[in-house]
N, C-alpha and C positions, 0 to 999 in steps of 0.2 A: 504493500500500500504506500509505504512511504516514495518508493519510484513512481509511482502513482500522481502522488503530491507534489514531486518535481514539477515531471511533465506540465500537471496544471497550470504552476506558476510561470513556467516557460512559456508555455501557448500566452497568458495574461500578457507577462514579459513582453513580448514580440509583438502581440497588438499594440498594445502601448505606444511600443516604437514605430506601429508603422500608421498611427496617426497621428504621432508627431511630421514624421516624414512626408506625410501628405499634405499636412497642413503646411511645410516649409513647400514642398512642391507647388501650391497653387500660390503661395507668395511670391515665388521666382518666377512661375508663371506673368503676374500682372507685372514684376517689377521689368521681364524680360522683353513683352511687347512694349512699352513704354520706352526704355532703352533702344529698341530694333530703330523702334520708329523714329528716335533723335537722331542715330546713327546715321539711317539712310535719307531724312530728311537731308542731312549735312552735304551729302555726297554730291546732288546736282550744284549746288551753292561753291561748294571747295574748287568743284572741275571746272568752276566758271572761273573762279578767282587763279588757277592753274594757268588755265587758255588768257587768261589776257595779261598775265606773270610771263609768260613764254614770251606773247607778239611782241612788248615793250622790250624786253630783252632784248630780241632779233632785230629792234631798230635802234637798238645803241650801237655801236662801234666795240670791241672788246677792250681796244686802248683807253677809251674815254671811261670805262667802269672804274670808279674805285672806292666804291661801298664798302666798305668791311668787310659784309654777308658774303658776296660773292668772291673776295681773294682766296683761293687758296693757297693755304701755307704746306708747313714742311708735313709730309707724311708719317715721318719719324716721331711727331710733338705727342702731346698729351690727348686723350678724349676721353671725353665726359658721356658717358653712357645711361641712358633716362630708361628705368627700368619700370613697365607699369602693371603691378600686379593688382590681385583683390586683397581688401583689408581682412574678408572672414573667406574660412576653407569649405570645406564639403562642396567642392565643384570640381570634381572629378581631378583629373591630371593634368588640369589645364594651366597651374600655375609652373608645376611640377618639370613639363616637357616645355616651357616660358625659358625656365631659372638652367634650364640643361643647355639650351641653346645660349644662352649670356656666357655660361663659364666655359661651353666650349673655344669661344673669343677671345676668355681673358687673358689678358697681358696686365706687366707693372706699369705699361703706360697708361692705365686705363683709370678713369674714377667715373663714380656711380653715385647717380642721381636716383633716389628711389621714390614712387609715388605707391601707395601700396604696403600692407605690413606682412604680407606675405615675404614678398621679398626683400623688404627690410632686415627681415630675422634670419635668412642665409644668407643674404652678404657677410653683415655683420657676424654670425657664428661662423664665417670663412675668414673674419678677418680682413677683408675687404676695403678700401678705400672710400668711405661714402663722405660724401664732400656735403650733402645735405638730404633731408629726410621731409616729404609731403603728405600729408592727407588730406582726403576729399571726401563730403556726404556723397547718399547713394545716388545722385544727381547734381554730378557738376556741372555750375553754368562756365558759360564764357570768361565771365571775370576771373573764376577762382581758378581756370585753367592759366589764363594770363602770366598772375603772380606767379608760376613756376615759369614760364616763358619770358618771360622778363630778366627772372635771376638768372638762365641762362645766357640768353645776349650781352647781360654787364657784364658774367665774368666773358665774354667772348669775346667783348671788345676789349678787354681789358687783359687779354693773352694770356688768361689762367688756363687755357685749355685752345685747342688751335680744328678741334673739327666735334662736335655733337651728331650723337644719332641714336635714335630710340627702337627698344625692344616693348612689343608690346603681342595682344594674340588680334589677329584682322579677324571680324566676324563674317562669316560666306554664308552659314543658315546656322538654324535651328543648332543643327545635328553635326555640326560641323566649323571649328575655329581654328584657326592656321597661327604659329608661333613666327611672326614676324620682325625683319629688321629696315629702318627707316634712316637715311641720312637725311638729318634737321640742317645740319650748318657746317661748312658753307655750302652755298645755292650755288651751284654750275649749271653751265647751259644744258649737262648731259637731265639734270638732275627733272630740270623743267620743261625737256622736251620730254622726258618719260613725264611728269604730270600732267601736260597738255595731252598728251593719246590717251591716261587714262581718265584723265575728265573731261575728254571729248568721247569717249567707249560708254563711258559711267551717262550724261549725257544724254546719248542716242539709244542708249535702252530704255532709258525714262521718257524721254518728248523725241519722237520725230520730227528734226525741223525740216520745217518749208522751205522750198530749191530757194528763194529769196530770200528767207534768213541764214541759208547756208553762205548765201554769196554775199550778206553782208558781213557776218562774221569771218571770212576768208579773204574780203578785201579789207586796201589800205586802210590807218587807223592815223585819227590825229590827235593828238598830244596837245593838252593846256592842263595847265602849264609842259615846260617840255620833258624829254623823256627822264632824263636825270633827275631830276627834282620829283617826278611822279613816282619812277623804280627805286629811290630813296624812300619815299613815303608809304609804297604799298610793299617792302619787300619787310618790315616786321611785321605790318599786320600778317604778311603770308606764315611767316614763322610760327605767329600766335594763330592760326586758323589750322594752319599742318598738328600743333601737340593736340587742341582742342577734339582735332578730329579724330585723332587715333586714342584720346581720351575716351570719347564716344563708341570707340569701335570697343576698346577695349572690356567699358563697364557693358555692353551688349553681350561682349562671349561669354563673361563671366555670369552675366543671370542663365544666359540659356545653358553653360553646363551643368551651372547646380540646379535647373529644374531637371537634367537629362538625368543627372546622377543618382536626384531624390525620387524620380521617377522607377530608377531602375533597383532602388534603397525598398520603394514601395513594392513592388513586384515582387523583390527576394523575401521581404517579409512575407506577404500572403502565398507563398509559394511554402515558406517554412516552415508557416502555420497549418498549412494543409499537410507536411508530412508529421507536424509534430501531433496533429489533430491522428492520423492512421494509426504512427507509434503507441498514441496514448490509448484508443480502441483495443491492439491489439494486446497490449497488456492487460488492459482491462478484461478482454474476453476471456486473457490465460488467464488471470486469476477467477475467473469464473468458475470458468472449466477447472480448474483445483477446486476449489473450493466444494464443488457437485462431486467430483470423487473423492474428496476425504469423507462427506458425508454418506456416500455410498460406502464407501471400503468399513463405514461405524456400523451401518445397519447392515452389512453383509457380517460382520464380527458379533453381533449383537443376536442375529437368527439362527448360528453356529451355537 
């Protein structure tokens, strides 16, 4: 009987848990479409600000640049590595297979910008380089994206570091988020002509444009004030619209894996509860079955 009494509190046990777990799944659920839809909101908005980051580029002269943003320097110097994880776990191996691709990278050149307390706690338990430490609610806006973008450009211009680039996980769907790596700074031509294809791709999957808004936005463009002074002025906002957006990308993978995870958390529960549900029947029917033949084996002893 006392095996009995396990079993019971196991089977209670495991319910328990798996509607905690369900209740956390349908939280991630709402917090996940919510996130989907900032993310991908962001995307036609970003590709625009890409395509006209590019054509201003391509009508400056290369001699005549001399932004900060766009020099680059020695390849050999320092960089600063913006690491973005989630601040709470149970979201599968998404932080996990993040932090595996950053250390395969690492170098003593390298220092580390962490937004995230996941990965805060393995840098630093590696011993790590972290030059400064962020947190963000489950909804970061613009601004509070900023203030981390900002503290990167000063130390940038200020040669504490000579190239930035961020690891973060891109969201593709649901079922699905990619352990990605982004160069923030410096901005090269290679950098924005690969942003221009994918925010003219990103773009044409959302709105097909009209053969006359193709052919405006593929012809000449004019500059007031002129192109310097404007690629001056729109090349940090670009800075600060690129982390914001892989901000976004990043808190999307992270809802949708911990609902995949708590989903799959749910499933092993009632799955474990149905064998623990068999188990307990059938010991319950063995001691039945004892129990009929001791009292048989009494009354066959009793009739002797």
């Amino acid at each position: 009987m006392a095996n009995l009494r396990d079993i019971r509190r196991r089977i209670k046990s495991v319910k328990n848990t798996s509607q905690i777990t369900k209740a956390m799944q349908m939280v991630a659920a709402t917090k996940m479409r919510r996130a989907q839809q900032s993310a991908i909101a962001l995307r036609p908005y970003a590709g625009r600000l890409d395509d006209m980051a590019a054509h201003i580029y391509a009508h400056v002269g290369k001699d005549e640049v001399t932004h900060p943003l766009l020099q680059k320097r020695d390849v050999s110097g320092k960089t600063a590595v913006v690491v973005l994880t989630s601040e709470k776990g149970l979201c599968g191996p998404l932080n996990t297979n993040l932090m595996r691709d950053v250390l395969k990278n690492d170098d003593p050149s390298r220092v580390y910008v962490t937004v995230g307390r996941k990965g805060r706690q393995v840098l630093i338990r590696l011993k790590k380089n972290v030059i400064a430490d962020f947190e963000l609610n489950a909804s970061p806006t613009f601004t509070d994206s900023k203030a981390i973008s900002r503290f990167l450009l000063e130390r940038f211009e200020k040669k504490e570091f000579d190239a930035v680039e961020i690891y973060y996980n891109r969201f593709i769907n649901t079922l699905s988020q990619v352990p990605s790596r982004h160069p923030l700074v410096p901005i090269g031509a290679e950098t924005l002509q690969v942003a221009k294809a994918l925010g003219a791709a990103e773009h044409a999957s959302n709105v097909a444009p009209k053969s006359e808004d193709r052919a405006k936005s593929d012809g000449p463009y004019n500059f007031e004030p002129d192109t310097l002074e404007l690629l001056s002025k729109l090349l940090p906002y670009y800075v600060h619209l690129e982390l914001y957006s892989k901000i976004l990308e990043s808190r999307a993978s992270e809802h949708s894996a911990r609902m995949v995870a708590m989903k799959s958390a749910t499933d092993n529960a009632k799955q474990l509860v149905k064998d623990l549900t068999l188990e307990y029947n059938k010991a319950r029917q063995a001691s039945i079955t004892n129990e009929i033949l001791e009292i048989s084996t009494a009354a066959m002893m009793m009739d002797q």
